[in-house]
C-alpha positions in Angstrom: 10.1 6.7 -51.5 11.0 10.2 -53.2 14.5 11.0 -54.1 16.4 14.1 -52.5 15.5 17.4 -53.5 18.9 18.0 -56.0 20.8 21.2 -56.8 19.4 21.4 -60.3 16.3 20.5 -58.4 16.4 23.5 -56.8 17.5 25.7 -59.7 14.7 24.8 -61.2 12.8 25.2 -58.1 14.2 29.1 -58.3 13.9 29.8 -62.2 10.3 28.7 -61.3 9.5 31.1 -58.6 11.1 33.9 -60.3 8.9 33.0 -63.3 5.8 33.2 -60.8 7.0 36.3 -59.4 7.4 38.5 -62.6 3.8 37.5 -64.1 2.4 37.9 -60.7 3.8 41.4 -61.3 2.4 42.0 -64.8 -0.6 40.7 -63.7 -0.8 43.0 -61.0 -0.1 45.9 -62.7 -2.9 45.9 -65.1 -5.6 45.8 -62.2 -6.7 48.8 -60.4 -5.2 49.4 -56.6 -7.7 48.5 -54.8 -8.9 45.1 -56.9 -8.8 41.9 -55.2 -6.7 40.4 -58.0 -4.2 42.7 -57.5 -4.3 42.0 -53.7 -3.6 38.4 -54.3 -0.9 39.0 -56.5 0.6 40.7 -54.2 0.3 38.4 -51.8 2.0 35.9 -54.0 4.6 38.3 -54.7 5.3 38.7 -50.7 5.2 34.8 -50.7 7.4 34.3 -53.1 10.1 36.8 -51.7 9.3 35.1 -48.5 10.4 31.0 -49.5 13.2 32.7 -51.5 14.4 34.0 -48.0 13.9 30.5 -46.9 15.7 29.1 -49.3 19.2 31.1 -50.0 18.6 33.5 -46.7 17.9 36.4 -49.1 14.2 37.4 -49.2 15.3 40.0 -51.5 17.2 37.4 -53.8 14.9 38.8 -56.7 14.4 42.6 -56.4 16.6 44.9 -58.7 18.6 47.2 -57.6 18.9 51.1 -58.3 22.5 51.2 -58.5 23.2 47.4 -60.9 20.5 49.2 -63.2 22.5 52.2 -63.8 25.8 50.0 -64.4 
């Protein structure tokens, strides 16, 4: 029997994917456009954006911005 899945539970749950998502990023910046490596990062990327949807209902829960960067 597991226990339910808690609010810090899923904080960390979300500090986690956001972790994922930014180093798939790096990752995928340092490979050429057409590698496969950077194809699968992207995928992950895509994925990641896509369970955050899931999750709070805001697949773009992660994504800066233009206008909070220039506040």
């Amino acid at each position: 029997m597991s226990r339910p899945f808690s609010f810090s539970d899923r904080q960390h749950f979300v500090q986690c994917l956001a972790i994922t998502r930014n180093l798939s990023i790096a990752c995928s910046r340092g490979e050429r456009p057409d590698s496969d490596l950077r194809k699968r990062c992207d995928m992950l990327v895509t994925a990641v954006d896509d369970l955050m949807g899931e999750l709070v209902g805001d697949s773009a829960y992660f994504h800066i911005e233009e206008n909070s960067r220039r506040a």
